[in-house]
N, C-alpha and C positions, 0 to 999 in steps of 0.2 A: 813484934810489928808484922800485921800482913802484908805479905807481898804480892805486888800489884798484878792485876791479872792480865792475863796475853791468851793471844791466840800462838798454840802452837799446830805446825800442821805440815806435811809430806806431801810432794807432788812431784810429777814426773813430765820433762817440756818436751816442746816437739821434737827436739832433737836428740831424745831419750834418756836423758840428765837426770838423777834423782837429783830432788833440790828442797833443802826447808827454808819456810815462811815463819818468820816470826814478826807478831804484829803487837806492837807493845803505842801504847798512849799519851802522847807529851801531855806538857805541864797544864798545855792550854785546852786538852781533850780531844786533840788531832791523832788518828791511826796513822800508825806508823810503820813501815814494812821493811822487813831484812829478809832478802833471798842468797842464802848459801848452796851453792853448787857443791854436793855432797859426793858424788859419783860422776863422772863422766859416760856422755852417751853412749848405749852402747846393747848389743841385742843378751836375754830373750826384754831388754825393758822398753825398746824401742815397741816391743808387740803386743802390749799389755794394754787390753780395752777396760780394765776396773781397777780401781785399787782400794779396798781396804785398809783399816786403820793401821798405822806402822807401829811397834817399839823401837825405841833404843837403846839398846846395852853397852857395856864397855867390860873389855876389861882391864885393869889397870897393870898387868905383866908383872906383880911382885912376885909371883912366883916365878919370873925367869922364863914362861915358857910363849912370849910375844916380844919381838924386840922392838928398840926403838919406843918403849912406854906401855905400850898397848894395843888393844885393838878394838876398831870400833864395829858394832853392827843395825844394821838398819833390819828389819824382817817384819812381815806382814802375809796375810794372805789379798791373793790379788787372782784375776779372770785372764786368760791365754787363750783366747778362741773360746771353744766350747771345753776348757777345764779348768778346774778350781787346782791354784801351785800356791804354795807356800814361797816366797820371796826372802832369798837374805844377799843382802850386798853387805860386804866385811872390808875393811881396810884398815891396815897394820899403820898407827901412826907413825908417821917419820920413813912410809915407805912409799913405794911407787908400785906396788902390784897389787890391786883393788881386785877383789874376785866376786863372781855373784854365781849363785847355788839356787836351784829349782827343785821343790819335791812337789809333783804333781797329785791330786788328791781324788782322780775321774773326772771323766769328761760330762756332758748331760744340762750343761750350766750355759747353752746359748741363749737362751730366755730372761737372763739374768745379766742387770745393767750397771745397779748397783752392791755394795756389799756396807754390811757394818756389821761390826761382833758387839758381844755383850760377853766382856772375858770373865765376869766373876766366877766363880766354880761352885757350882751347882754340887754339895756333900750328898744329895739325892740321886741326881744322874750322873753322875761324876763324870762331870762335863761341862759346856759353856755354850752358848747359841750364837749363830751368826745369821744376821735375816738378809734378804735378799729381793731388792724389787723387779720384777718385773712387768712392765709394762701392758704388753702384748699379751699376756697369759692371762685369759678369762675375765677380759676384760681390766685387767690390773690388778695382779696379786703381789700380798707382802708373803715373802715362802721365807718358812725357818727352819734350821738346821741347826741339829746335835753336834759339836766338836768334843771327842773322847780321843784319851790316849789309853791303846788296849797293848795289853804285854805279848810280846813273840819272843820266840828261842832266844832272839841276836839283842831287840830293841824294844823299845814304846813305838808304839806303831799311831800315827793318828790319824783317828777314821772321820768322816762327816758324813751324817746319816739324815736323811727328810723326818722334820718333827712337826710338820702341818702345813699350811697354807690358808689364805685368806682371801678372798677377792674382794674389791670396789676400791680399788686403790689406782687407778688408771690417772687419774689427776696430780696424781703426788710428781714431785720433781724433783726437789732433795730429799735428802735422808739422814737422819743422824742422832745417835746417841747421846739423852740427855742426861739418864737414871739408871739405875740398878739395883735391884734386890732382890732378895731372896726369894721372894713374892713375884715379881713384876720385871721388867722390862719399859724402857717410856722413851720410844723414839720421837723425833720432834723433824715435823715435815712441811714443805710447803708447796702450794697447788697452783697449774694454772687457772685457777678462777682469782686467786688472789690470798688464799687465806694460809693463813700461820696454826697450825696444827699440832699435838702432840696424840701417841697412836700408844695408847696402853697395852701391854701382851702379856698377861701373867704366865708364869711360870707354872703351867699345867701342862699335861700331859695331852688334852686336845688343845688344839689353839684355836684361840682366840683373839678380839680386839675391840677395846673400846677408844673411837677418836673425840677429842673435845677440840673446840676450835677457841684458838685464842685472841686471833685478829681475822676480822671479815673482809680486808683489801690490802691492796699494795706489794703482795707477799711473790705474786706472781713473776717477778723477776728471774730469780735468780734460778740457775740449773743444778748447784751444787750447795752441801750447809755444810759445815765442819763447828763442831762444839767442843770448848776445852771449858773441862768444868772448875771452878774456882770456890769454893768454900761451899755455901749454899747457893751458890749463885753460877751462871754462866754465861760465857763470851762463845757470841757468834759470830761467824764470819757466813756471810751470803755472797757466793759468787755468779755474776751477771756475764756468760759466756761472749754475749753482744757485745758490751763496753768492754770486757776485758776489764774490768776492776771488780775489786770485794766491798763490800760494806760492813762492818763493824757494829755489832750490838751489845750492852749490855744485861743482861736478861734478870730478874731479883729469880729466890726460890718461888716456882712454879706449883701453883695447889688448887688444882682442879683447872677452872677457865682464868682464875687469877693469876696473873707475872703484870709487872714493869718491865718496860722496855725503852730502852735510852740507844740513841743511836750516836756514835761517835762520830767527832767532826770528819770531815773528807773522806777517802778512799785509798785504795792499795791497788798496785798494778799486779793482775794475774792471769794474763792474756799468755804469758810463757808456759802457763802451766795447763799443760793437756789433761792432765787427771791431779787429784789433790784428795787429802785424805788428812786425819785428825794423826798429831803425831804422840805418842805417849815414852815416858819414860820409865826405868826400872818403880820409882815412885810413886806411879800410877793408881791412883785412888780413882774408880767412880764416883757417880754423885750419890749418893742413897736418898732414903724417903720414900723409895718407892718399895 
């Protein structure tokens, strides 16, 4: 039996909370929204202007060496001023001392607004891409980046390295991963002129982009997209910084300018959450086809 699809997703409220959204769909086709307070507020998370997709891991302490069950971890790359940090907040179930750990990756990233990775691993560059919109830069560029882990004396060391850039992207307002392959890359965007976008980036060595456009209006809402992919299919969430609510899509597989798109009843409250991000688990499939 499949099971029903949700939006999962990581944000961070004004009062520096990490907190996940789970937005699951009643009987009658109403979104539905669960905000867990995962971490308490607290700095460097209070200072963080991006946040990137999150994992979560566990471990479950059968080897003895976490007490109290386990321990859980949140981790993500995220924006701190002008650098790119690696984020992990860890909490020891059944304990009371929550810890959050920074590995910074250089600075050079003020230009840069939003983030979203594309984690598959790249057997050619032996690596994964993370893109990054910036606005202001040459009129609105989508800029991509290398994520490699290179061996030193002590450790894996991981580096991020500029893998090209793109301009005419000034309109774009969300950002977010819908596909992944070996081949490609297929973020899925939306403009203020209104339109509902996906931005093709193959996996070459110059970059690239081809945009198709999937809807001609209405898209212009929202400032944030978050995508949890679901079989061949994907659930959107669009968030409307204004109303402080999300809206809920359901999206078929996407092939070329063709998708369905069904929109679930009502809305979610997400006015708490300053920054918000796609949240993944150890089980994390992307979507393929691309």
């Amino acid at each position: 039996m499949q099971k029903p699809c949700v939006v999962n997703a990581a944000g961070v409220t004004t009062g520096g909370a990490l907190t996940e959204l789970l937005v699951t769909r009643s009987p009658s086709g109403a979104a539905r929204a669960t905000l867990t307070k995962r971490y308490p507020g607290a700095d460097p998370t209070r200072t963080l202007r991006a946040l990137g997709p999150l994992t979560f891991t566990w471990d479950d302490g059968a080897g003895g060496t976490t007490p109290d069950g386990g321990l859980d971890e949140w981790s993500g790359l995220a924006l701190r001023g002008n650098a790119l940090t690696t984020m992990r907040w860890q909490i020891t179930r059944g304990g009371t001392s929550p810890s959050i750990s920074t590995e910074p990756h250089g600075t050079g990233w003020g230009a840069i607004t939003q983030l979203v990775d594309s984690p598959l691993y790249d057997p050619v560059t032996k690596g994964w891409y993370v893109y990054g919109l910036a606005p202001r830069l040459r009129g609105g560029a989508l800029v991509r980046y290398r994520v490699e882990f290179v061996p030193t004396p002590t450790a894996l060391e991981m580096r991020v390295r500029p893998a090209g850039s793109v301009s005419g992207f000034g309109a774009v307002k969300g950002l977010t991963l819908v596909a992944s392959g070996v081949k490609r890359d297929v973020l899925l965007a939306n403009t203020s002129t209104g339109h509902l976008i996906t931005i093709t980036v193959p996996r070459t060595k110059t970059m690239t982009t081809r945009t198709t456009r999937l809807r001609d209006r209405t898209w212009q809402a929202f400032e944030r997209l978050v995508a949890t992919s679901c079989g061949d299919r994907t659930v959107l969430l669009g968030v409307d910084d204004d109303t402080g609510r999300g809206t809920v899509y359901d999206l078929s597989h996407i092939s070329g300018s063709r998708v369905a798109i069904t929109r679930w009843r009502g809305s979610v409250p997400t006015r708490d959450l300053r920054l918000i991000a796609p949240l993944r688990g150890m089980d994390y499939e992307p979507a393929r086809g691309a």
